[in-house]
N, C-alpha and C positions, 0 to 999 in steps of 0.2 A: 493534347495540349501540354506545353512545357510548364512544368511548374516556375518556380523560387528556387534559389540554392541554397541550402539551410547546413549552416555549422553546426552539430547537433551536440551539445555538452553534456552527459549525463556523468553521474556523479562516479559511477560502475560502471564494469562489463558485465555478461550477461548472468550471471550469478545472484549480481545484486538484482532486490525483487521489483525497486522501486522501479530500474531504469529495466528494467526486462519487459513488467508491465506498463510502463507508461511513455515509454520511448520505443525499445524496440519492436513490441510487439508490432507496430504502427506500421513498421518500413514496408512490409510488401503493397499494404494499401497505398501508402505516400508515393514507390515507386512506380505504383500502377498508374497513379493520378499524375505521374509527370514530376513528380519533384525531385530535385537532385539532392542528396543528402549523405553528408560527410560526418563519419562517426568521429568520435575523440573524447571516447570516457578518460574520468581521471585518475579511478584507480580499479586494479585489477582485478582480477578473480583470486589471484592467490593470494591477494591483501584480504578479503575475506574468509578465505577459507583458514589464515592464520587467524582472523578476529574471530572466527567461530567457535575455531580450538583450543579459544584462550593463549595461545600462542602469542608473545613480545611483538610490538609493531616493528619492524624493519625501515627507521630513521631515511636509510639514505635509498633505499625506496618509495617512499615517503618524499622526500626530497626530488628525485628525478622525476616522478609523479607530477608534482607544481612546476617543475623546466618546464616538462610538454603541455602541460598547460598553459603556460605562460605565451607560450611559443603559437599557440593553435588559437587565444587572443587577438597576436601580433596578425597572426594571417587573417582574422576576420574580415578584412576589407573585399577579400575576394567573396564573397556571398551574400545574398541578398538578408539575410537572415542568421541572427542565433536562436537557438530554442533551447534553455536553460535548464537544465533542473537545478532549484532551489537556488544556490549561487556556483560562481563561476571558481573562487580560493578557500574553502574551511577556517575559519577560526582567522582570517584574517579583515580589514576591513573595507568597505566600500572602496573606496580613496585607492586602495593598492589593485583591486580587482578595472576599475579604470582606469590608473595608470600603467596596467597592463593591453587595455585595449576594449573589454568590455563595455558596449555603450557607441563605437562608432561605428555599428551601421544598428537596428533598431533590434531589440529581444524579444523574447516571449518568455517568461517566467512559469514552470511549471515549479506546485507546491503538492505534496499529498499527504504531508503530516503538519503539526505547531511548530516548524523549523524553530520561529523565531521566539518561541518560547527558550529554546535551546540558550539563546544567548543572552536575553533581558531577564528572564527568570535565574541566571545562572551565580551560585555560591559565590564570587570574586567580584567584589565589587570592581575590579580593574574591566574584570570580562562586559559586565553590564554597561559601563563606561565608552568604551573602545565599539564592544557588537551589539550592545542592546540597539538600537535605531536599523541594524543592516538592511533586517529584511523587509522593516518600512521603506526605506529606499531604495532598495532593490524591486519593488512592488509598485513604487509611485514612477519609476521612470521606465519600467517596461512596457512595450507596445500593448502587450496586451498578457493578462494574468489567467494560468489554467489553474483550475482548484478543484481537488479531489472533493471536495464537497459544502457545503452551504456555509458550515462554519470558516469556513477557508476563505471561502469566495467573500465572506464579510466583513472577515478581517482586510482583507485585500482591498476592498474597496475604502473603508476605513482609513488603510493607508496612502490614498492618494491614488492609487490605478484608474485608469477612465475607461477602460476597459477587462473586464472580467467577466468569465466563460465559464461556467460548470461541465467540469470534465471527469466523471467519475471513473476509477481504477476497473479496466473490467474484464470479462474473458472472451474466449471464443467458447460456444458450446457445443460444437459439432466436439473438442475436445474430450468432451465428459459424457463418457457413455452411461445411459440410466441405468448400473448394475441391480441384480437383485439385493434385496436387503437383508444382509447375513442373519440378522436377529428374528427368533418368530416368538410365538404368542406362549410356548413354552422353555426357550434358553434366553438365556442373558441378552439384553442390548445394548450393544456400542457404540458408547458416547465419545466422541473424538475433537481434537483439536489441531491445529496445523498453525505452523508460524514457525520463530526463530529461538535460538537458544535465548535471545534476549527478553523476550515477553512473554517466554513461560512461564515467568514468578505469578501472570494473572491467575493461572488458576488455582492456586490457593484459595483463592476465592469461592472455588467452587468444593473443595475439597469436602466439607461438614455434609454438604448435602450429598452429596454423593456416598457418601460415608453409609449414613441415613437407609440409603435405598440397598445396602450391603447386594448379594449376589443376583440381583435382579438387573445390574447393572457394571460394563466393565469399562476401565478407560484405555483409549488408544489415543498415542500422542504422535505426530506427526513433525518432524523437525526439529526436534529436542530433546538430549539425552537426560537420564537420571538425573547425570549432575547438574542440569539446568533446570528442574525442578525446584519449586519451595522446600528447603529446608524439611518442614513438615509437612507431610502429606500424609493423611489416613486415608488415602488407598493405595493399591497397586499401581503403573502403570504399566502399560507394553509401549513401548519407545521403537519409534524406528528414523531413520536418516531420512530428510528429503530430498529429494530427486526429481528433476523437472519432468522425466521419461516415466517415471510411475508414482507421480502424483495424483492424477487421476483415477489409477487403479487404488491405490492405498485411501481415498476419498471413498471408493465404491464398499471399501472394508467396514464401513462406518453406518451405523443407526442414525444417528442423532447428532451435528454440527453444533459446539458450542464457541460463544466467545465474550468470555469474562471479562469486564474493565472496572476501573474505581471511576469515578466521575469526577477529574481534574482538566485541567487546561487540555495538558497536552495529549489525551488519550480524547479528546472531544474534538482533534483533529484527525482523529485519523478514519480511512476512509471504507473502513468494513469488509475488504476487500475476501478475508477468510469468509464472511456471510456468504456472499455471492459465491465464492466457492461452494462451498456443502450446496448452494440452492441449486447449481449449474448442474450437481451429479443428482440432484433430487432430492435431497436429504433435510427433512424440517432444521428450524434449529433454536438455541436457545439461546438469548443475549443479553446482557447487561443494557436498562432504557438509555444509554450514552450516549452523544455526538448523533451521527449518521445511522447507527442502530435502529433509531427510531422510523426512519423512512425506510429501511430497509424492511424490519421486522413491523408484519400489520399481525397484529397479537392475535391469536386463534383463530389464522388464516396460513401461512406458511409456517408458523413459529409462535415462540410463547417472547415476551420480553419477561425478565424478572431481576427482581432487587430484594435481597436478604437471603438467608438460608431457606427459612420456607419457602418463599416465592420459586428458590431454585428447583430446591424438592420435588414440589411439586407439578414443575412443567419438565421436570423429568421423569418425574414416575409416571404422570401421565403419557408419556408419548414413549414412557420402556413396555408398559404394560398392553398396548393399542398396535400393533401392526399398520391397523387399517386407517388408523388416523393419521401413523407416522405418513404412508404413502400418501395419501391424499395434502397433504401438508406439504410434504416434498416437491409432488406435482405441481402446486401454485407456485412454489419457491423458482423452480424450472421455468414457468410460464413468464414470469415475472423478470428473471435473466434474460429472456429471448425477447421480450420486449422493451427493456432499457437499458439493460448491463451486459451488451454482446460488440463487441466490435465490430459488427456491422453496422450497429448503429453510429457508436459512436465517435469511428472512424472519418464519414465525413464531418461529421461537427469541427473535427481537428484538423483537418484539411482545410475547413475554412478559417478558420482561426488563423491560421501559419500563412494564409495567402493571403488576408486581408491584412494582417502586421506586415507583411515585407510588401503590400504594395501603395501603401498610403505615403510611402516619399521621405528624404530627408535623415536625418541621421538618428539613435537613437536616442534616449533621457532629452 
């Protein structure tokens, strides 16, 4: 069966995680299922890998970026479909992103963090002025709204969408092989974390308690050098670079899966997706009760949720001290990926999603 022809806009190329996991990972299923689809991210790999490095943004890269943007707009008429991540221009507004083209033939808006916190919450009143409303609008006239998770989906609806999908960020698990568990019942166990240089300031959070457990307990960090580190930290870390080729190995290096958040807006958007990691390789884990957390982690079944120092402490010395608890933990966590958070599942969900928006007719907003 032939699909739709879908413009597919992601914000990145395959570097960036958002559009790796919620875009590309899709296409061999999409192209299995018949659908044609035209890639045309809008900014590169090397744009990240300068924003990683701390490295000056490059202006008139930057610049050529929004041309082919603009440009891949103008073409949409050829296809039956756009499939959006988040918006079409950054930092510009609605008005400009349709007067480029966005909107005539129908969208599909995919969300997986508080984008739009990004611009109504933001320090300049000019910015809240001009973007605060974007991604209400950007929401109420798309075909149809993907949302990494409930809080998303509510906001969305909220915003006028008439249709909205729960599509959570997920993996394949054949990727993650169940390694053994480096930690036994007399050396250290390895509490680990994985993400970006930008949201390793969370663990600070966790810092005291771990502190607490001194050498019954080590930390390994995943994707984040020293310098992106809290300031203070009273522990060690071992730091390593990530890499999409042995992330799942450096996943296997690990006891214990943690992921520390404050309980604000924008951190109640986002979609847990490090959880499902550590649970894909087996691995318990421990989380702050935030956002999507909560569904994820069933508290002394895969994981502990905890909030404060103690609470941390303690769902980690618990599960440094336990072997047998850690795996049995891990194992539900595994169980629990293969039946909701696997791309197998929820591959067709997305399939149908992208072929009911492009075949209901008519133009888009």
């Amino acid at each position: 069966m032939t699909g739709p022809s879908i413009l597919m806009l992601t914000r990145y190329s395959r570097l960036g995680a958002s559009s790796r996991l919620r875009f590309l990972a899709y296409l061999p299923a999409l192209r299995d299922a018949g659908f044609q689809v035209t890639e045309a991210p809008l900014l590169d790999d090397d744009y990240l890998r300068r924003l990683y490095s701390g490295g000056p943004a490059d202006r008139r890269r930057i610049a050529a970026a929004y041309a082919r943007r603009i440009t891949a707009l103008r073409a949409s008429r050829r296809h039956d479909l756009v499939w959006l991540e988040k918006e079409a221009l950054p930092w510009l507004p609605f008005a400009a992103e349709a007067a480029a083209g966005l909107g005539r033939v129908p969208y599909v808006m995919d969300i997986d963090d508080a984008w739009f916190e990004r611009y109504a919450g933001h320090r300049l009143a000019p910015v809240r002025a001009v973007l605060g409303g974007k991604f209400a609008t950007l929401a109420r006239k798309a075909r149809v709204v993907l949302a990494g998770n409930p809080y998303l989906a509510d906001w969305a609806r909220g915003a006028g969408c008439p249709d909205v999908r729960l599509l959570p960020t997920v993996v394949d698990p054949a990727r993650y092989p169940l390694l053994p568990f480096p930690g036994t019942s007399d050396g250290p166990a390895t509490v680990g974390w994985i993400g970006s240089p930008s949201t390793a300031r969370y663990l600070g959070m966790v810092g005291d308690a771990l502190a607490r457990l001194g050498p019954a307990v080590r930390l390994r960090v995943i994707g984040a050098s020293e310098a992106a580190l809290p300031p203070i930290m009273p522990v060690p870390a071992v730091c390593v670079p990530w890499r999409e080729e042995s992330e799942t190995e450096e996943l296997g290096r690990l006891d214990i899966g943690i992921m520390p958040l404050p309980d604000s807006p924008w951190e109640r958007g986002k979609c847990g997706y490090k959880l499902i990691q550590y649970m894909a390789a087996g691995r318990p884990v421990v989380a702050s009760p935030v956002g999507v957390n909560t569904s994820l982690v069933r508290h002394g079944v895969n994981g502990f949720l905890a909030e404060g120092e103690d609470a941390w402490a303690d769902a980690l010395g618990r599960l440094a001290a336990d072997p047998e608890l850690r795996a049995r933990m891990g194992a539900a966590g595994r169980r629990l990926v293969e039946d909701r958070y696997a791309l197998s599942v929820t591959a067709p969900q997305l399939a149908d999603a992208l072929r009911d928006a492009a075949s209901r007719g008519g133009n888009g907003g």
